[in-house]
VEXDREN-2710 file (C-alpha; in Angstrom, 1 decimal):
% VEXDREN-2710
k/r/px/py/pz
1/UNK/4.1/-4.0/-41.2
2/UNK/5.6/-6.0/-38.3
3/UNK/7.2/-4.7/-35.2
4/UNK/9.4/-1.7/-35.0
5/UNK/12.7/-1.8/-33.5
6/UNK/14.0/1.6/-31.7
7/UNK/17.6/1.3/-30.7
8/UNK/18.1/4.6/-28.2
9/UNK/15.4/5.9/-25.3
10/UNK/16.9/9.6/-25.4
11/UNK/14.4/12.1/-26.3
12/UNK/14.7/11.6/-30.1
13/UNK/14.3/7.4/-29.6
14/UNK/11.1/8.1/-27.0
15/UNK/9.5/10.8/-29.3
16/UNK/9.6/8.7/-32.5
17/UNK/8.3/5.9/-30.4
18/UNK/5.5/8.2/-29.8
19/UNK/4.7/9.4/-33.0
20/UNK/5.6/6.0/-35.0
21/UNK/2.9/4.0/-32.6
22/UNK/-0.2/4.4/-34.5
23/UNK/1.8/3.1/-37.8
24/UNK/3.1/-0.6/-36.3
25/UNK/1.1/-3.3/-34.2
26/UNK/3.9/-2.9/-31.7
27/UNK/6.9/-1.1/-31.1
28/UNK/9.9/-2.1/-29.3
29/UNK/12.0/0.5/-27.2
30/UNK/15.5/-0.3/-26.5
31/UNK/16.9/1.2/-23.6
32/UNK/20.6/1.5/-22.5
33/UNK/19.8/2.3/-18.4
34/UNK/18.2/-0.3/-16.3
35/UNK/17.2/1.4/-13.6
36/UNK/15.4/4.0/-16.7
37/UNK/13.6/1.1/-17.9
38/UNK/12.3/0.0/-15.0
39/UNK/10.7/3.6/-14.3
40/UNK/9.6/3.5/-17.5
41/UNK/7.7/0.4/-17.3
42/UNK/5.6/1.3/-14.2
43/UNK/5.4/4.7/-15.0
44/UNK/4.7/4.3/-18.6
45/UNK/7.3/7.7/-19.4
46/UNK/10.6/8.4/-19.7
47/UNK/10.7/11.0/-16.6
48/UNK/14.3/11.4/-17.3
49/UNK/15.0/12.5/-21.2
50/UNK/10.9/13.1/-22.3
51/UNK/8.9/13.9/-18.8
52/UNK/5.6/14.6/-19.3
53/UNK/4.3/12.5/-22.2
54/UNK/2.7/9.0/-21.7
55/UNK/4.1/5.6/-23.8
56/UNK/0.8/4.4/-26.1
57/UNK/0.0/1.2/-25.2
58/UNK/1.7/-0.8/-28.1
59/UNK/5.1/-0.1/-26.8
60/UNK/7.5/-2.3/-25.3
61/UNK/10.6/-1.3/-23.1
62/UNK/13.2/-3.7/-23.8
63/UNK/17.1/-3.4/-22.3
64/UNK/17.6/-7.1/-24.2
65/UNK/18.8/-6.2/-27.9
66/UNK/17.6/-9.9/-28.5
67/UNK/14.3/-9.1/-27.4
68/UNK/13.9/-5.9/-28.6
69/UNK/14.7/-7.0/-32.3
70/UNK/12.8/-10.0/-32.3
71/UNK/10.8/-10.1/-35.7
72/UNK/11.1/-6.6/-36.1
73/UNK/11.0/-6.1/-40.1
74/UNK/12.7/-2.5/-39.3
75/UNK/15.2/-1.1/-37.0
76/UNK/15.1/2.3/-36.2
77/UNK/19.0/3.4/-34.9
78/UNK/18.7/6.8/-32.6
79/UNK/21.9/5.9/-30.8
80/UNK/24.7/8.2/-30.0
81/UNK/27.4/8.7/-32.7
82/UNK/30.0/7.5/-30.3
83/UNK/28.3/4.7/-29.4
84/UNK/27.1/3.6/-32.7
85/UNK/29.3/0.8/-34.2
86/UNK/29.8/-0.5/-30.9
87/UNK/25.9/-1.2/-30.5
88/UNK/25.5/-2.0/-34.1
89/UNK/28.3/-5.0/-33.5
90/UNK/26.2/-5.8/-30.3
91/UNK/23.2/-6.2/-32.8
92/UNK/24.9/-7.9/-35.5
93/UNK/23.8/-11.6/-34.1
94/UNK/20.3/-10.8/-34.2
95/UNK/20.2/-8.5/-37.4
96/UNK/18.7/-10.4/-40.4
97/UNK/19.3/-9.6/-44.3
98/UNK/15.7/-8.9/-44.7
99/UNK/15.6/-6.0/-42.1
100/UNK/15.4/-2.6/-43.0
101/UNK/18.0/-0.2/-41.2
102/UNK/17.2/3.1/-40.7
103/UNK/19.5/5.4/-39.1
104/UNK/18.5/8.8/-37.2
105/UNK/21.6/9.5/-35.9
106/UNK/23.1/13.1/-36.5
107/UNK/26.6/12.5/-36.2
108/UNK/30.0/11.2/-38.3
109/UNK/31.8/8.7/-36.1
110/UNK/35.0/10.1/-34.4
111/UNK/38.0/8.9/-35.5
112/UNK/37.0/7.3/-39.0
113/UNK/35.0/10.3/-40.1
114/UNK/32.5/7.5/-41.3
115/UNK/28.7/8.5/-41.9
116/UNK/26.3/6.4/-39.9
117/UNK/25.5/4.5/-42.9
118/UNK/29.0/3.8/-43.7
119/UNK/29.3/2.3/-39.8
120/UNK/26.3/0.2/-40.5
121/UNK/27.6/-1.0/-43.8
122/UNK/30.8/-2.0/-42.2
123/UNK/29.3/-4.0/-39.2
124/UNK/26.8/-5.8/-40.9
125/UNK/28.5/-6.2/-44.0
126/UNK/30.7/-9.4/-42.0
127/UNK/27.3/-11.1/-42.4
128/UNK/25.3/-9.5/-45.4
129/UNK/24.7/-6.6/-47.7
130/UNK/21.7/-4.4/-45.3
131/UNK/19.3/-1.9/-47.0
132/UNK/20.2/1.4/-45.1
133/UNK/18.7/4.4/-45.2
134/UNK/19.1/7.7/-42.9
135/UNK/16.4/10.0/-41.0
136/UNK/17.0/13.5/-41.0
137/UNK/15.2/17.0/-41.0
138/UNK/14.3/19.9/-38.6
139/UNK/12.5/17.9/-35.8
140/UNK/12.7/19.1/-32.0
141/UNK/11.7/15.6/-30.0
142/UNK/9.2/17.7/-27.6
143/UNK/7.3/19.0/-30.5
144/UNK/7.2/15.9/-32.0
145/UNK/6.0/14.2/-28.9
146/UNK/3.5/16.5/-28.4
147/UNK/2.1/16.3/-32.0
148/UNK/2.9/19.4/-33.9
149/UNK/3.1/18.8/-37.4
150/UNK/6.6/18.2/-38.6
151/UNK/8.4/17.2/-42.0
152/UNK/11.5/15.3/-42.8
153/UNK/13.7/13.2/-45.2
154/UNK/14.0/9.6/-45.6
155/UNK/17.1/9.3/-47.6
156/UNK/18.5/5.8/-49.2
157/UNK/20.4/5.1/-52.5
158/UNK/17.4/2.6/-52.9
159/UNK/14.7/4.5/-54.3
160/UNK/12.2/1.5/-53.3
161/UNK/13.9/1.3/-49.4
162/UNK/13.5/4.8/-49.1
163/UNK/9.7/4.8/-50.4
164/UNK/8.4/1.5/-48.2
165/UNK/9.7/3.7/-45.2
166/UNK/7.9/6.5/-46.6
167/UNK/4.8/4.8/-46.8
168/UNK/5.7/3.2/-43.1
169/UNK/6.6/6.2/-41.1
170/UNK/4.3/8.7/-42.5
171/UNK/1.7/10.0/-40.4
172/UNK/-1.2/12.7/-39.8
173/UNK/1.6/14.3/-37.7
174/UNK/4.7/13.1/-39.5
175/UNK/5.2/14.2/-43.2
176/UNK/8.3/12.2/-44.9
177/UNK/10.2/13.3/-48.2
178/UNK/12.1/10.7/-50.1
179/UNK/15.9/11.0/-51.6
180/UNK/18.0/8.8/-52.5
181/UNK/21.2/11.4/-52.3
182/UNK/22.1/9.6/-48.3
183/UNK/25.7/11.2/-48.6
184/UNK/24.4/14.7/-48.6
185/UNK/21.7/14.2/-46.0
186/UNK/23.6/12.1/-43.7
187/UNK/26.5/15.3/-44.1
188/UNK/24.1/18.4/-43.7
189/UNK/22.5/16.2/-40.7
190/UNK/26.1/16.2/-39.2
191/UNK/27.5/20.0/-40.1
192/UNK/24.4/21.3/-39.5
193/UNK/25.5/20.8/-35.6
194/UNK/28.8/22.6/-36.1
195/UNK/27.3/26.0/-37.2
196/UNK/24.1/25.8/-34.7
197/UNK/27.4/26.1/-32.0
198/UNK/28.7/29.1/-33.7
199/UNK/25.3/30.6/-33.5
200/UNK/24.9/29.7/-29.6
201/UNK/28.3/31.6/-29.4
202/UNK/26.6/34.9/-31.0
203/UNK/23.6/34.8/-29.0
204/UNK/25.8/34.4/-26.2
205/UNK/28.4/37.7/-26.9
206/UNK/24.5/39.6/-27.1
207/UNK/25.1/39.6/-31.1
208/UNK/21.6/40.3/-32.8
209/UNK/19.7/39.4/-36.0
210/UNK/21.8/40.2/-38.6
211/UNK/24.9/38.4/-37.0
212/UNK/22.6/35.2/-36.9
213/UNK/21.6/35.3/-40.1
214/UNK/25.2/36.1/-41.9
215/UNK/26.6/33.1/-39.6
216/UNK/23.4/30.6/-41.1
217/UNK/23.8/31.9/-44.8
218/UNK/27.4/31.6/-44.8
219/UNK/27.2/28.3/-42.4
220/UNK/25.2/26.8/-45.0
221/UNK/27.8/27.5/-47.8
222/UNK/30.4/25.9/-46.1
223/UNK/28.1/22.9/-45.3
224/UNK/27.7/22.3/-49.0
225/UNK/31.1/23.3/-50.1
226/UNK/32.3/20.2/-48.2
227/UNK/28.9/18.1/-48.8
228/UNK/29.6/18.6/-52.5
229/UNK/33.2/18.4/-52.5
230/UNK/32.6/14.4/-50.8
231/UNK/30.0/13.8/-53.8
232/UNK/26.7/15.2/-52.6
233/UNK/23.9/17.4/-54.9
234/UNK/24.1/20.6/-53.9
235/UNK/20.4/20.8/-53.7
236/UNK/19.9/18.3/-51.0
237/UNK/21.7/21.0/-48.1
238/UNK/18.7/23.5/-49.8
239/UNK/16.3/20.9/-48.4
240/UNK/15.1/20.0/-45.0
241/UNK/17.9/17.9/-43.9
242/UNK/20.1/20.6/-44.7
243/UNK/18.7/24.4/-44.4
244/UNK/15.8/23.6/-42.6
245/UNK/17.2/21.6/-39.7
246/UNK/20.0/24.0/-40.0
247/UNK/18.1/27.3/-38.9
248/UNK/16.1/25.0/-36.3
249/UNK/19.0/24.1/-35.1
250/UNK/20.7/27.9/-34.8
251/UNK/17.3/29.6/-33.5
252/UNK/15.7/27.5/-31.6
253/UNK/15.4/27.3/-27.7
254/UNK/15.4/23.4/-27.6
255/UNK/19.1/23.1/-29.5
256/UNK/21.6/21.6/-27.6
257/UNK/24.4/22.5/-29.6
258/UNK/23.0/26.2/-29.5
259/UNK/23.2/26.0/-25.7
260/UNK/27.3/24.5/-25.7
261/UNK/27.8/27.9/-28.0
262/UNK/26.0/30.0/-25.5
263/UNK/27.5/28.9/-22.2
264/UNK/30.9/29.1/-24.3
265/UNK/30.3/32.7/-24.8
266/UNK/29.7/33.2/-21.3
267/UNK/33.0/31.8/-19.7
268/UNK/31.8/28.2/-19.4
269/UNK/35.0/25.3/-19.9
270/UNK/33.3/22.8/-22.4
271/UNK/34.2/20.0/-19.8
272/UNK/31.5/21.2/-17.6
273/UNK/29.0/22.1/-20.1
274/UNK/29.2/18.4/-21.8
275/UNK/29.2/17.1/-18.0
276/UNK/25.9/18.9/-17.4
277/UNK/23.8/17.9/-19.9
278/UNK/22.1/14.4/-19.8
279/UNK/22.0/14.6/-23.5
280/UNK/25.1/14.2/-26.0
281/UNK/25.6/17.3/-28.2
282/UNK/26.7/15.9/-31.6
283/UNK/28.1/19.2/-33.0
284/UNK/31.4/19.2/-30.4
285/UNK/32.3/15.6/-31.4
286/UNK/31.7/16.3/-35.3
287/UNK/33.4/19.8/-35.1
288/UNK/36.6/18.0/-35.2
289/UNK/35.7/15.2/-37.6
290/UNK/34.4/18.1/-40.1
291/UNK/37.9/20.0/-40.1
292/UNK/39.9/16.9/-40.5
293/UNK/37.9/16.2/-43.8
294/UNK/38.0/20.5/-44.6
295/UNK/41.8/19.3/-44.6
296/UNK/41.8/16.3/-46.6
297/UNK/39.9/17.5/-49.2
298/UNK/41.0/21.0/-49.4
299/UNK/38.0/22.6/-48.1
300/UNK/37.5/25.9/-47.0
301/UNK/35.6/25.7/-43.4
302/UNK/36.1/29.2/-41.9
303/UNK/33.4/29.0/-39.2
304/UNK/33.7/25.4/-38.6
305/UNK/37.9/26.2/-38.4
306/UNK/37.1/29.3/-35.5
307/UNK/34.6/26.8/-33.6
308/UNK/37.1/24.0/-33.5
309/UNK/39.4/26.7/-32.1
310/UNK/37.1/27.5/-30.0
311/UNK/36.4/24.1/-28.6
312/UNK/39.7/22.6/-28.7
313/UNK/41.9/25.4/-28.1
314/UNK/40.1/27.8/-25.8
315/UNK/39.9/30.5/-28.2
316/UNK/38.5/33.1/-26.9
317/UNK/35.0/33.3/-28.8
318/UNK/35.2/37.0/-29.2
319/UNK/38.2/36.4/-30.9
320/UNK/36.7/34.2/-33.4
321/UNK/34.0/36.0/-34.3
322/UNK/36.5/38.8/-35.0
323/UNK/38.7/36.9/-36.9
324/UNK/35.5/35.6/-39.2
325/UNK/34.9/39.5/-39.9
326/UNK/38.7/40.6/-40.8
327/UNK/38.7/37.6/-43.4
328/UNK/40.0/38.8/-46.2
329/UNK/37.4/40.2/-48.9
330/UNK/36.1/38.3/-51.7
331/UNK/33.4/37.8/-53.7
332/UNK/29.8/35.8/-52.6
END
């Protein structure tokens, strides 16, 4: 393999950089901040997004996207949803038809409801046809910077795009699963988000154990409801990109959508929770793209629905968890 591309130095870009070393000669690390790269540079470590862990030698921090996709034969996107296709179009002069794409974003474009695929297909597709194919799966970016042993999906319609990345990415510390259903990874990767807010918002009000696991069983129905309903296999959201990430995502300490449902619960205005955090929380922004396709498809999204009001509206989140209960009854 030749060099590897990272587009996005957040936690998620810098951990992959990490663990992805030992497979390429050299791997380049795009970064958005100057003054970021610079530290990074001398200080070999991003002391602001992933203190604490060193860059291996073979990678290079680059704020050029010309220099940072170079020869690269693949280009790894870990860019904010909201600041995908803008980057992508940035890209688009020095993105060749033989490079492979590979999207790690968790997030459907605002607006356009678009996958990150879809957003990819449409930049690029002004110049050529790319080979796309997503990342996804129940991966914290400390754990994976520190080594523990983690397992995800690389997902492409292109059974042979999906396995070359396979055969590039995996690891003794990085276990890859191929399948070729992208649609229904790239959705669970994005829902997944939605419900993981809901659960913050129960940990929050002091709810227990059996409230968190009714809100993940039921959150995962609705994930696949819609998943299936936009052409999906039902047995991708039983997978790691789907159920696994999900119950990551709504139990574990390190979820930054769990911690927008938790300060929620406790009186916080979402305005100053999203201002505090250095890192973006894909769930708020996809919360609303997820219930305008519950609506055009004629979806039921109950939990998704109460954490839009929730977000949106102010809904009290008591409220919405009381609502969720009074539902009326009906069969699993």
């Amino acid at each position: 393999m030749k060099e590897l591309a990272i587009i996005g130095a957040g936690s998620w870009g810098t951990a992959l950089s990490l663990v992805l070393a030992p497979r390429f000669p050299g791997v380049r690390l795009w970064i958005y901040e100057q003054d970021l790269a610079t530290r990074m540079v001398k200080l070999r470590e991003n002391d602001l997004y992933l203190p604490g862990f060193q860059l291996p030698a073979n990678v290079r921090v680059e704020t050029e996207l010309a220099a940072a996709l170079g020869d690269a034969e693949i280009v790894l996107g870990v860019m904010p949803s909201h600041h995908a296709r803008r980057l992508y179009t940035e890209m688009l002069p020095f993105l060749k038809p033989t490079m492979r794409i590979v999207s790690a974003t968790k997030g459907l474009e605002e607006g356009t409801r678009q996958r990150m695929s879809e957003v990819i297909r449409h930049v690029a597709g002004r110049r050529f046809e790319p080979m796309v194919a997503a990342l996804s799966g129940p991966t914290f970016a400390r754990e994976v910077a520190r080594g523990e042993p983690a397992a995800v999906v690389i997902a492409s319609e292109d059974p042979a795009l999906a396995a070359e990345i396979q055969a590039a990415f995996s690891g003794p510390n990085l276990r890859l699963y191929t399948n070729t259903d992208m649609l229904g990874v790239e959705i669970a990767a994005s829902l997944k988000n939605v419900i993981a807010i809901g659960a913050g918002v129960c940990h929050g009000l002091g709810l227990g154990n059996n409230t968190n696991a009714a809100l993940i069983t039921r959150g995962l129905v609705e994930m696949t409801r819609l998943a299936v309903a936009l052409g999906a296999r039902p047995a991708t959201l039983s997978g790691l990109a789907g159920l696994g990430d999900l119950v990551l995502t709504c139990t574990g300490e390190l979820s930054r959508n769990r911690s927008v449902g938790i300060k929620m619960a406790r009186g916080h205005r979402l305005e100053e929770i999203v201002a505090s955090m250095r890192m973006v929380a894909e769930g708020v922004k996809t919360t609303y793209s997820a219930v305008e396709l519950g609506r055009q498809f004629g979806v039921d999204l109950p939990i998704t629905n109460q954490m839009y009001e929730v977000l949106r509206n102010g809904k009290p989140p008591r409220e919405a968890i009381r609502e969720l209960m009074e539902r009326s009854l009906k069969p699993e």
